[in-house]
N, C-alpha and C positions, 0 to 999 in steps of 0.2 A: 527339730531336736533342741531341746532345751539343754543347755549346759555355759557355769559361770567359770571364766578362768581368769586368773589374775596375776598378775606381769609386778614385780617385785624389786629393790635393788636400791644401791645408794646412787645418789647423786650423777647422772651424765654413764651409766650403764646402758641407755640406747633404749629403753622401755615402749618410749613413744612412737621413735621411728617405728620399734621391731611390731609393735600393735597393727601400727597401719602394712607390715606386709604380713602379718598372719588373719588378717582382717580380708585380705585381697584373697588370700590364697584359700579361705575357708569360703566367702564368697564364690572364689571359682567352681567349689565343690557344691554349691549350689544351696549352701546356711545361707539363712538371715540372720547378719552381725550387725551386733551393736560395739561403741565405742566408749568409751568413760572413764573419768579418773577423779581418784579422789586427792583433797580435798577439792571439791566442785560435782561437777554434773549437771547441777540445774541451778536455776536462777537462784535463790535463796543458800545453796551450799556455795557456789561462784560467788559470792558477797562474803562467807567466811572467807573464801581459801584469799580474797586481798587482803584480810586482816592476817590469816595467818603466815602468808610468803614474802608481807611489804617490808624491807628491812628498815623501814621507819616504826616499826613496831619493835625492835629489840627490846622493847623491856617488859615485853609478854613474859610474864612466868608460867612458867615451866604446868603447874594445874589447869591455871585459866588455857593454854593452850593445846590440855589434852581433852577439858571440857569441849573447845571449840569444835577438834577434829571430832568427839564423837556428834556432837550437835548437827556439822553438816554430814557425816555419813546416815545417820537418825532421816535426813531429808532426801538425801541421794538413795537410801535403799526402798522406802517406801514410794519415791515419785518415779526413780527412774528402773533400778536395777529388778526388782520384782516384776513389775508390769512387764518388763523387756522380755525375762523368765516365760512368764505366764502365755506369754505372746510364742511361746519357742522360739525364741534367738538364743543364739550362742553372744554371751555378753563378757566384751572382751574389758578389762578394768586396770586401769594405769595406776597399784596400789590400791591397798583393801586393809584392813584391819591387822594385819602382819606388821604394818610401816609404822600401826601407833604404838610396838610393841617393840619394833626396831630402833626407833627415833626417841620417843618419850618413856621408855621403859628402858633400853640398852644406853642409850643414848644420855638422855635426861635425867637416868636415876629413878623416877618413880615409880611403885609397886607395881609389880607383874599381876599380881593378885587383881586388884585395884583396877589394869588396865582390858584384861580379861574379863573382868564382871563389865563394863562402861562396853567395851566392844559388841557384849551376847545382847545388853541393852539397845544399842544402838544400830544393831544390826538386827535385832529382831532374832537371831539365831540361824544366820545366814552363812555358811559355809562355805568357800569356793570349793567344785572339786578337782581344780587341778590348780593349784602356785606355780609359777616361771618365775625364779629366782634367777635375773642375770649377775652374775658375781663377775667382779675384777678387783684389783688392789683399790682402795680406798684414794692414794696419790691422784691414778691417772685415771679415774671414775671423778674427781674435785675440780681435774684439769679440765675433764674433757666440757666441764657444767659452765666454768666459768669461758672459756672460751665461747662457746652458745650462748652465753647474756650476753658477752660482749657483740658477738656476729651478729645478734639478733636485738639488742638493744631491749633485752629482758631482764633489768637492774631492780623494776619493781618486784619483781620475784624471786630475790635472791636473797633473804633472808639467810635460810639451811646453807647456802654458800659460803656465806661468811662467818661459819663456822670455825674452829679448830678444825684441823687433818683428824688429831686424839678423836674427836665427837664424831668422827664420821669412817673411823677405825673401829672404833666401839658399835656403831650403827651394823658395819659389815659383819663381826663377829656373832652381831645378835643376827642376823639376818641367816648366818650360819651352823647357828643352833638351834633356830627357830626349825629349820630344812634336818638337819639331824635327829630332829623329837618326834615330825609328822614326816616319815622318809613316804608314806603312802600318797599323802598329796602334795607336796613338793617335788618341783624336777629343779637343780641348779644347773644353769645353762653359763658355761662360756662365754661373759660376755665380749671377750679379746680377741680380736680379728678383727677383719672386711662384715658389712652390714648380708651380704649374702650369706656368708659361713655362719653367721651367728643365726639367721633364719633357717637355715636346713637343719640348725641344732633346735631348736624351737620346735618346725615340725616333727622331726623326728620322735621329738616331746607328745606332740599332741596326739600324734597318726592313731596310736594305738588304740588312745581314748575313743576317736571316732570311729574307730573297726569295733570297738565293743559298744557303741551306743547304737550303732546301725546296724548290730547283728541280729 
C-alpha cells in the first residue's frame, strides 16, 4: 500500500523519535516503511541540509536559504520519495513542504505566494496525504532541542536553535494555521506527555487511514 505521511512541528516536538515508533508499529502490520527527512535524504540533499543547519552559516539570507531547501527537496523527491511510493511503501517523512512555509514564510517573512509556487516546483506536485502536526508551546519545544544538542553533542546542527523564542512562536502559529486551512489532511497531535501517550495519539491518527486504504 502506497501512502506518503509527514510528521511536522517546531523544534524538539519528538518528530524523530515518534517516526521511528510509527515506523515499528506500521511495520508490525506488515507495510513496507520507509524513513526520511527533509532537508536531506540522499547524498546530494545531506550536503545541503550542513549548509543549511551549520550555525557557522548564520549569514545565510533568508532567499538564498529558501532556494536551498527547495533545491534539496527537488533531489529528495525524485531520488528517494517517489521511487519509495512507486515501490508501495508507506513513506514516513521528518518534514515536507509545510516547514518551508512555517520557518521561511511564517517565520522569515517571505512570500507565501512565492513559497507555494518553489514548493509545487520542487516537489513535482507531491502531496502528503496525511500531515502529523505535533504541537506544544514553542518555550519547551526550544528547551527540549537544545538540551538534545547538548546530550548528543549536535551543535553543528543547531543553527534554527539559535534563534529567538519570537521566530519560533511565529514558526508554531504558522504551523497552526497551516492545520486550520487543510483540516482534511492535517491531524495536530499533542505533542506533551510520555513518548508512549504521544504514539497512541499518532496512531489513533493514522488507523483510520489504513482501514480505508485496505478496504
Amino acid at each position: 500500500m502506497s501512502l506518503f505521511i509527514t510528521f511536522e512541528g517546531i523544534e524538539g516536538c519528538g518528530k524523530t523519535t515518534q517516526i521511528s515508533h510509527l515506523a515499528d508499529y506500521l511495520r508490525q502490520l506488515g507495510h513496507s516503511v520507509v524513513t526520511t527527512r527533509e532537508p536531506g535524504g540522499c547524498a546530494i540533499a545531506d550536503a545541503i541540509r550542513n549548509i543549511l543547519l551549520n550555525p557557522d552559516n548564520k549569514g545565510l539570507v533568508p532567499r538564498a536559504e529558501l532556494l536551498l531547501y527547495a533545491a534539496a527537496r527537488a533531489q529528495h523527491v525524485d531520488e528517494v520519495v517517489r521511487p519509495a511510493l512507486n515501490s508501495g511503501a508507506v513513506v514516513l517523512c521528518d518534514r515536507y513542504s509545510d516547514a518551508t512555509l512555517a520557518y521561511q514564510g511564517y517565520g522569515r517573512g517571505l512570500d507565501n505566494a512565492l513559497i507555494c509556487h518553489l514548493n509545487e516546483l520542487a516537489s513535482g506536485g507531491l502531496v502528503p496525504r496525511l500531515t502529523l502536526l505535533l504541537d506544544m508551546p514553542a518555550a519547551d519545544g526550544l528547551g527540549r532541542a537544545n538540551r538534545r544538542n547538548t546530550e548528543q553533542d549536535n551543535a553543528q546542527e543547531s543553527r534554527f536553535e539559535m534563534e529567538s523564542l519570537l521566530f519560533h512562536q511565529r514558526i508554531r502559529q504558522g504551523y497552526l494555521e497551516l492545520a486550520q486551512r487543510d483540516q482534511q489532511r492535517f491531524r495536530v497531535i499533542d505533542a506533551r506527555g510520555g513518548i508512549e501517550e504521544v504514539a497512541l495519539r499518532i496512531r489513533q491518527a493514522v488507523d483510520p487511514l489504513l482501514s480505508r486504504d485496505c478496504s
